[in-house]
N, C-alpha and C positions, 0 to 999 in steps of 0.2 A: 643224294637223298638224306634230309635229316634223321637224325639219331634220334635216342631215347636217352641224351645225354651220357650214359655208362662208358661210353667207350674214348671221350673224349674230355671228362670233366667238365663239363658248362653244362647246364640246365635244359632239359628238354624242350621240344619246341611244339609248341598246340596255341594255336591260332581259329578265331572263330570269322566268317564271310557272312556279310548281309550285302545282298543283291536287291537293290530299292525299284520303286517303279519310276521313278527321275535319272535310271542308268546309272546312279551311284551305284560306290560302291564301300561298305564299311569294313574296313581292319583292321581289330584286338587282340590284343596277348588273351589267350582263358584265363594264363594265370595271375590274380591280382595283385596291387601292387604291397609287398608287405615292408615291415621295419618301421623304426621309428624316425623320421625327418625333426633337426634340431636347428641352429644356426650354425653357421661356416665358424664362429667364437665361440660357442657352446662345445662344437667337434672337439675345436684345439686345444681349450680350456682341460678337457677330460682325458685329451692326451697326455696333456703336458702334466696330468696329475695321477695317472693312471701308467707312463712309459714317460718318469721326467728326463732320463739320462739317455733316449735314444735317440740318434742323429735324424732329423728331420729332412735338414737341409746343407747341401754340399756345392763348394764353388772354388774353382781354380784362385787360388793367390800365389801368384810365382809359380814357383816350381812344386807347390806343397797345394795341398786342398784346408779351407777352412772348413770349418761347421757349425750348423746352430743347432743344438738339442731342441725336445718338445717345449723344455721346461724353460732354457733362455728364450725361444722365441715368444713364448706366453708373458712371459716378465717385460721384454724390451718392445713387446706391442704396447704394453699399459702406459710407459712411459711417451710412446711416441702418440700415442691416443690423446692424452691431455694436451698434451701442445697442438694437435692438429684441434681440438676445440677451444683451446685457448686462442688460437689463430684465428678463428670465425669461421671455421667448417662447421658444415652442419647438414642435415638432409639436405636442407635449401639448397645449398653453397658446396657443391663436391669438389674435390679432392682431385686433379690432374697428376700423372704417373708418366714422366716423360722421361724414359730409361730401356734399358735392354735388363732383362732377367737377369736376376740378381737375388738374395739372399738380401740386400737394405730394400729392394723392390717389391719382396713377399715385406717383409714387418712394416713397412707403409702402405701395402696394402690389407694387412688382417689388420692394423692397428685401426682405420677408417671402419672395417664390416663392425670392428667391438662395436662402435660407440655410434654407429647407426649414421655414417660418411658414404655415400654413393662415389666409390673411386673411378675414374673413367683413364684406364690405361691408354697411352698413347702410343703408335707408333715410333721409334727413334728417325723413321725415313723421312716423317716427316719436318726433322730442322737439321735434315743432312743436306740440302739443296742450295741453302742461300732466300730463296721463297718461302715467304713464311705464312702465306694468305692461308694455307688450308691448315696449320696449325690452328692459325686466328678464330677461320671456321669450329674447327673444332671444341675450342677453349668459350667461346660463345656459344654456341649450341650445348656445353654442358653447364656454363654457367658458373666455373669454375669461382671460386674463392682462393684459393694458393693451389702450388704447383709443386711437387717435385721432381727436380730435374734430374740424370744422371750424370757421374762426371764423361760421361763421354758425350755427352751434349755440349755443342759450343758455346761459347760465352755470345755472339750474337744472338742465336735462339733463345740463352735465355733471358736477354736486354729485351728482346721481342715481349716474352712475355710478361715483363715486369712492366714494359712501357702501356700494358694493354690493362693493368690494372690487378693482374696475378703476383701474390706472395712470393717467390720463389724459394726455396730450399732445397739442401743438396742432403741425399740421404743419410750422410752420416750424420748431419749438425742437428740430427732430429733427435737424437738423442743425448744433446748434451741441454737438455733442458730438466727442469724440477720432474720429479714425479709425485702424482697428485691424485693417488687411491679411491677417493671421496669425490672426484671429480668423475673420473670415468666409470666408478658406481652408480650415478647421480643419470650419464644419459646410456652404459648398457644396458640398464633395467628397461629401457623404452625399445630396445631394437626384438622383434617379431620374425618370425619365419617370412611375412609378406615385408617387409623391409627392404627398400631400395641399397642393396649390396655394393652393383657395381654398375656401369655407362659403358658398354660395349658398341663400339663405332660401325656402323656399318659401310661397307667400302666407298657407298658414293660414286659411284662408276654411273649414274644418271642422276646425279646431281649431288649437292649439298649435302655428308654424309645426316645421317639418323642416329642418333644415342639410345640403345636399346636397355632396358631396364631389366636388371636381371635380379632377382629378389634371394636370399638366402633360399627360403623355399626352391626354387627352380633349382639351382645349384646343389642343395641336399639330395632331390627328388630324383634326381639325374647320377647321384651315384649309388644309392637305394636300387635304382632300376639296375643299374652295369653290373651292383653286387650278386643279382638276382641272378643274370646270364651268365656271369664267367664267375663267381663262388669262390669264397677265398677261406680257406682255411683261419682260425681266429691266430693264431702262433706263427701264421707266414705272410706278414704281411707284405704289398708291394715293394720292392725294390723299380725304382727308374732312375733312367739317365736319358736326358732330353734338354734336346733345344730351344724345339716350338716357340714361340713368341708368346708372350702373356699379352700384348694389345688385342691376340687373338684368339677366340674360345676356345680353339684344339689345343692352345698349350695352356692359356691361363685359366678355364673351367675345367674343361678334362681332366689331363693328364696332373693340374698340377692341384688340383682337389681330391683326385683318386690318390693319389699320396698323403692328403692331409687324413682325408676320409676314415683310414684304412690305419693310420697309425703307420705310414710307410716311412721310404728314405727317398729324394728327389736329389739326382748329381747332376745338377747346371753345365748342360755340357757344351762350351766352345766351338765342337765344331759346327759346320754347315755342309750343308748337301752339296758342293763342290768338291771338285778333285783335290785341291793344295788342301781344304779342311775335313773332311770327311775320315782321317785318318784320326784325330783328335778324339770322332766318335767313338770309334773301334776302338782305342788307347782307351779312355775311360770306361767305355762296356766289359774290355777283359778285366779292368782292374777292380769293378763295382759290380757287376755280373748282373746285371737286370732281369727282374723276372718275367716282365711283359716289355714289349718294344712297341713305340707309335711313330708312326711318320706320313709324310707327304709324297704321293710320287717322285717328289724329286728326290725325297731322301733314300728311296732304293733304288731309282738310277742312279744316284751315286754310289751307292754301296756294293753294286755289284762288279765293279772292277775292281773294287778295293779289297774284297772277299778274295775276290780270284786271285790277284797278288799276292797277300799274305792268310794265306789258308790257318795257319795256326794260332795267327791274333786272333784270328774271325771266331776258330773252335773257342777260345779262352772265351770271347766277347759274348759268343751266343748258349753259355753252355747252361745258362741258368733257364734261358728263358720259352717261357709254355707258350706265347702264341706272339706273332707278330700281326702289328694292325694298321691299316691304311686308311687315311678318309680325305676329307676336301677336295679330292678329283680320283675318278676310276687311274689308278695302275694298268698302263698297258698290259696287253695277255701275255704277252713275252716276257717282259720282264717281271711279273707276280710268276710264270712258271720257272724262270731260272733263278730266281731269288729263293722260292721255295725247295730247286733241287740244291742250291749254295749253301741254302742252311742245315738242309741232309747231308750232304754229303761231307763238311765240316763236323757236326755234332754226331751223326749217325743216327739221328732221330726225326720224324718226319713233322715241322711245326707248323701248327695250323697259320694260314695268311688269311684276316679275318678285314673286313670292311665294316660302316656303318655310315649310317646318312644323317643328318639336321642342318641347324644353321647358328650365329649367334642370336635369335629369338628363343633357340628352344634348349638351351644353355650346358651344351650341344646338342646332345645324341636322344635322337627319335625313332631310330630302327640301328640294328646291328647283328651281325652273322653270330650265334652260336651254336652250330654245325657246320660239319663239313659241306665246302662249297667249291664248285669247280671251273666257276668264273667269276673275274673282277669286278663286274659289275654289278652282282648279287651285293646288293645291301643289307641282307636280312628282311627281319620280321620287326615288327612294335615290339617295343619295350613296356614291360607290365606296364597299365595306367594309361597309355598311350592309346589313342583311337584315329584313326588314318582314315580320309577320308577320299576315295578314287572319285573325281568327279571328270567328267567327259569335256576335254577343253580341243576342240578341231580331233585331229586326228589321234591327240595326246589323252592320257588318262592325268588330271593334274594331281599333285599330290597335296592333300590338306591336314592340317594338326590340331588336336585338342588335349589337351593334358594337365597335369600341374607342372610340368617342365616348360610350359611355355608363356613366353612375358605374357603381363599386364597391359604390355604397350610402348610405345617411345616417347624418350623423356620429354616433355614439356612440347608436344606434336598432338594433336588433338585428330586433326582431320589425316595426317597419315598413320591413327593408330588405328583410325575408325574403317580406314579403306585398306587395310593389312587382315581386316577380319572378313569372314562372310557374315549374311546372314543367320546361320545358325550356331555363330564364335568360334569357326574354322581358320585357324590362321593359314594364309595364303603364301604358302612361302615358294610358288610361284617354279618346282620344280615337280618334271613328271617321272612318273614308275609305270610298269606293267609288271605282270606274274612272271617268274619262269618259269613257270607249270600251271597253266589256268586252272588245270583239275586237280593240281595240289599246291594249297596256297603257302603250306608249313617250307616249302623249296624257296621262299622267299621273294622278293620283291627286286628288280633290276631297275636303277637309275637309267631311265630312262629322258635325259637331256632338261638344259634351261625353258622351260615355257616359251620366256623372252629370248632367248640366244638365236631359237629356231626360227626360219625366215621359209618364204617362197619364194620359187625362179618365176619367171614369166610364164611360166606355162601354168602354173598353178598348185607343181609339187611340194609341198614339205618339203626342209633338209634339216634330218636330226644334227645338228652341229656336234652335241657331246660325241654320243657314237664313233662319228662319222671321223672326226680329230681323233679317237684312240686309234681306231681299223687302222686310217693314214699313219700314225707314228709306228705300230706296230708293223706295216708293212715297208717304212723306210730306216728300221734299222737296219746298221747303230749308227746310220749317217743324221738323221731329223733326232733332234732333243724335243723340240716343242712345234705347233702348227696353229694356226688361227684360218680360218675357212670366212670365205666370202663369198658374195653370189645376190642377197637380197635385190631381186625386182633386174634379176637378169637372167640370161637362158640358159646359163652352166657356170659352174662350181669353179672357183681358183681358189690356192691356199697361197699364207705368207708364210715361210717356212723357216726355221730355228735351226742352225747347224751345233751336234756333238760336236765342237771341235776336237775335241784329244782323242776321240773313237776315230771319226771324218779322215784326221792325219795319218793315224794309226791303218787304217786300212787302206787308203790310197798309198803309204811309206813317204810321205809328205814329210819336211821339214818343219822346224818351228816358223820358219821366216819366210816360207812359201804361201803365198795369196792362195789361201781356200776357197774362199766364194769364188773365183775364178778358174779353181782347177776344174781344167775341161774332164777327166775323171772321176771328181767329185758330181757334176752336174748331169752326166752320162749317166752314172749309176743312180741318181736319183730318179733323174727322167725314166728309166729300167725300170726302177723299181714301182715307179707309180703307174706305169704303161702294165706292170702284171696283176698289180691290186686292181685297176679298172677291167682287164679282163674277167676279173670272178667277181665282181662289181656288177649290182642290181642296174637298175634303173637310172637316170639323170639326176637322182637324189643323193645317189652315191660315187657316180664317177669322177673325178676327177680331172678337169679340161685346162687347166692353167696352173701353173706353179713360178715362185718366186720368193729366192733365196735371200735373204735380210741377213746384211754386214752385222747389224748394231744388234745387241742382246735385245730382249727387251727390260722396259726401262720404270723399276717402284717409282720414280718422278713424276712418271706420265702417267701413272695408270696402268698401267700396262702388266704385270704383274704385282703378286702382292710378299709382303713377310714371308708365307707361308710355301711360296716359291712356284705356285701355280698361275696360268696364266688368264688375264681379264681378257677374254673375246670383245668386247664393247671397247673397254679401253684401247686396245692394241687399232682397234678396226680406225677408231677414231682419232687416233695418236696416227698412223700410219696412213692418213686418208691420202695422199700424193702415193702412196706403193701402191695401194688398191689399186687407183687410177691408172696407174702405170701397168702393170697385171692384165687388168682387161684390154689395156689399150695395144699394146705391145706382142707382136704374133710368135716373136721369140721363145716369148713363156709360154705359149703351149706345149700340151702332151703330146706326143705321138700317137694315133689311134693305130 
């Protein structure tokens, strides 16, 4: 049941319901949206002049952490700003960012927002392969004019993109040029809150990605609203430690604007949602104390055996922090409920595990939980400003956007900016919700599956795929890590299934060198375990009639997963089309009824 705010520090929740005669259906924050929206350079500029000596930014060098204050990062953007227009950037002509997080990766990209450069971050996965055609894509769809590369990018990726007509430069050498005051005075003065910012890529899982235009405005507007729902005292600002990817809006809009926003401190953290790195996390959390925590499903199934092992890093790691937050895919039940007793039972305080939904159009967050919530699914409510719009798509309530958080449209794409809106300039971002409380809508809004992910069997039923893949993982722990659900335009359901290996060993007493996918106790207890989920198991929308155990991880190459360590259902289905095959065809991979 939502609060009145008091009991929990975030801002109460009042939400207004219009029930149309077209079965829509509309939902508002009451409260509107307040504060003053400036530019993403304007923000930093006032820090760096208002907190010039305060550590902005933090990054492992060796054994020691570097830093950059407010006041060097405001300086060493100026200087990199004029060379990047001395270069022939320009709005035209953006700015390519082909790197891993980094502290030279922030000051080439605020140096681009000064002086009014559309920077279009790139993923590093893509010139780990050897394949360079979807970089190429990429690098042409934004029309890049130079590039900076990371030095952990290979010297052929970046031949690739020099031979394709991009500048290259490596982040340091950005600053061994003149600085030239009167120059970057000359085109700051033109950059506007509607100002093309940044070129955020869209996955491209049905085709050729999208370059999504993301405007200062949208990025200010978007932390305006978070400031509104979670409140931050003026003297305590953010402290984070994150890894999130900047190619992607959870870690390059959110997480790492709510640090600039706020006058905070962001520590570049190393590890990743894996076992051998996941401890790297913990190590900087106890040592930097974060005040809020964000992550990915993946990054709290990692975190919870590493909790459990060392209980008193974890107290040091988590002892700062007010609320932990999950987005980009529903946290199974299970592990959002032992995550949250790990974090009690270490700190001795009870911390809220908070969700919220959008996409890179809407630069990110569109809805998000501030009250207490008692499932993962729960998205929350609209963010002041925001107007949601339920409209009836099959069986689904689809979910639609309007806002100042939401692009203008994609870059230099006319005809897929004009078929992303509706009729009435609904962005269609093509995912459904329902209530979790029809008669109280303040209880928030549940992610309720991809529009497009969702298929029918031959009979003619729906299969919520989101859903239906969380129910599956949470009923085959801690053997399944991840699940991809098949079935389109057949008469029952088969999943391609992800082994935890270090859980999977661990509970069978397997060796390191023992064939897992082969242990016949590995595939008993799964087959078990799916045979009792189907028993309390609805209808043929939900049961469960085939399974099949996949060797290979899945694979950023293919599609198949992405940065942010969640998994592409289209990609995986289509990357794996011979296992599907094999699945249905194959009587072995049935369930037991």
């Amino acid at each position: 049941m939502p609060t009145n705010g008091a009991e929990t520090g975030f801002a109460p929740v009042a939400v207004s319901v219009q029930s149309r005669s077209d079965n829509a259906i509309i939902l508002q924050a009451k409260n509107p949206l307040t504060g003053q929206a400036m530019t993403i350079s304007e923000r930093l500029k006032a820090w760096a002049l208002k907190e010039p000596d305060r550590i902005f930014l933090r990054e492992r060098e060796g054994r020691n952490w570097s830093t950059a204050t407010f006041e060097q990062v405001w300086r060493r953007v100026g200087t990199i700003a004029a060379h990047l227009v001395r270069t022939g950037c320009s709005q035209d002509a953006p700015l390519l960012v082909l790197a891993g997080n980094s502290i030279d990766h922030a000051l080439a990209t605020l140096a681009a927002y000064r002086v009014g450069i559309p920077v279009a971050p790139v993923s590093p996965s893509y010139a780990a392969y050897g394949n360079y055609d979807r970089l190429r894509a990429l690098a042409q769809v934004a029309g890049a004019r130079a590039a900076v590369v990371g030095p952990e990018i290979c010297a052929e990726a970046r031949d690739a993109l020099a031979g394709w007509g991009v500048k290259v430069f490596t982040p340091a050498s950005l600053e061994h040029f003149a600085p030239d005051d009167a120059l970057v005075a000359q085109y700051e003065t033109a950059v506007s809150l509607d100002t093309a910012a940044k070129l955020m890529f869209t996955s491209g899982s049905t085709g050729t990605p999208k370059a999504v235009i993301n405007t200062h405005r949208m990025m200010a507007t978007n932390q305006l609203q978070l400031s509104q729902i979670w409140p931050l005292a003026p003297d305590h600002p953010p402290v984070l430690v994150d890894w999130l990817p900047w190619s992607h809006t959870f870690g390059g809009n959110f997480v790492f604007n709510m640090a600039l926003w706020h006058g905070g401190s962001l520590t570049i953290d190393e590890g990743r949602p894996a076992p051998a790195l996941i401890g790297k996390t913990l190590e900087a959390m106890a040592e930097f104390a974060p005040t809020r925590f964000f992550g990915v499903p993946a990054t709290y199934e990692a975190l919870i055996p590493a909790i459990e092992a060392n209980p008193e890093l974890s107290a040091r790691a988590f002892r700062n922090v007010q609320f932990a937050f999950c987005a980009a895919a529903a946290l199974p039940e299970k592990a959002r409920d032992r995550m949250i007793e790990l974090m009690r039972q270490v700190t001795g305080q009870r911390i809220p595990m908070l969700a919220g939904w959008g996409s890179t159009e809407t630069a990110p967050c569109v809805t998000a939980v501030h009250f207490p919530a008692s499932h993962s699914a729960n998205i929350g409510v609209p963010l002041p400003g925001v107007t949601i719009k339920l409209t009836p798509e099959g069986e689904k309530l689809e979910l639609r956007v309007k806002g100042p958080n939401v692009m203008p449209g994609y870059w230099r794409a006319p005809e897929a900016t004009a078929s992303a809106f509706d009729s009435e300039g609904y962005y269609c971002i093509g995912d459904a919700g329902r209530f979790i409380d029809p008669d109280l809508p303040e209880a928030g809004l549940a992610f309720d599956g991809r529009v497009a992910e969702n298929f029918k069997l031959t009979s003619g039923t729906w299969v919520n795929v989101g859903a239906l893949r969380i129910a599956l993982i949470d009923a085959t722990r801690p053997y399944v890590q991840d699940a991809v659900i098949a079935g389109h335009d057949r008469d029952e359901i088969g999943v391609l299934l992800f082994l935890n290996e270090s859980a999977s060993r661990e509970a069978q007493g397997l060796a390191p060198d023992d064939d897992l996918w082969s242990a016949p106790g590995v595939i008993a207890a799964v087959r078990e375990a799916i045979s009792a989920y189907n028993q309390a198991a609805g209808g043929s929308s939900q049961r469960i009639a085939r399974f099949r155990i996949e060797r290979s991880s899945p694979s950023p190459a293919l599609g198949e997963i992405t940065d942010k360590g969640y998994i592409n259902q289209r990609g995986t289905l289509r990357a794996r089309s011979a296992a599907v095959a094999a699945l249905f065809a194959d009587e072995h991979h049935k369930v037991d009824r």
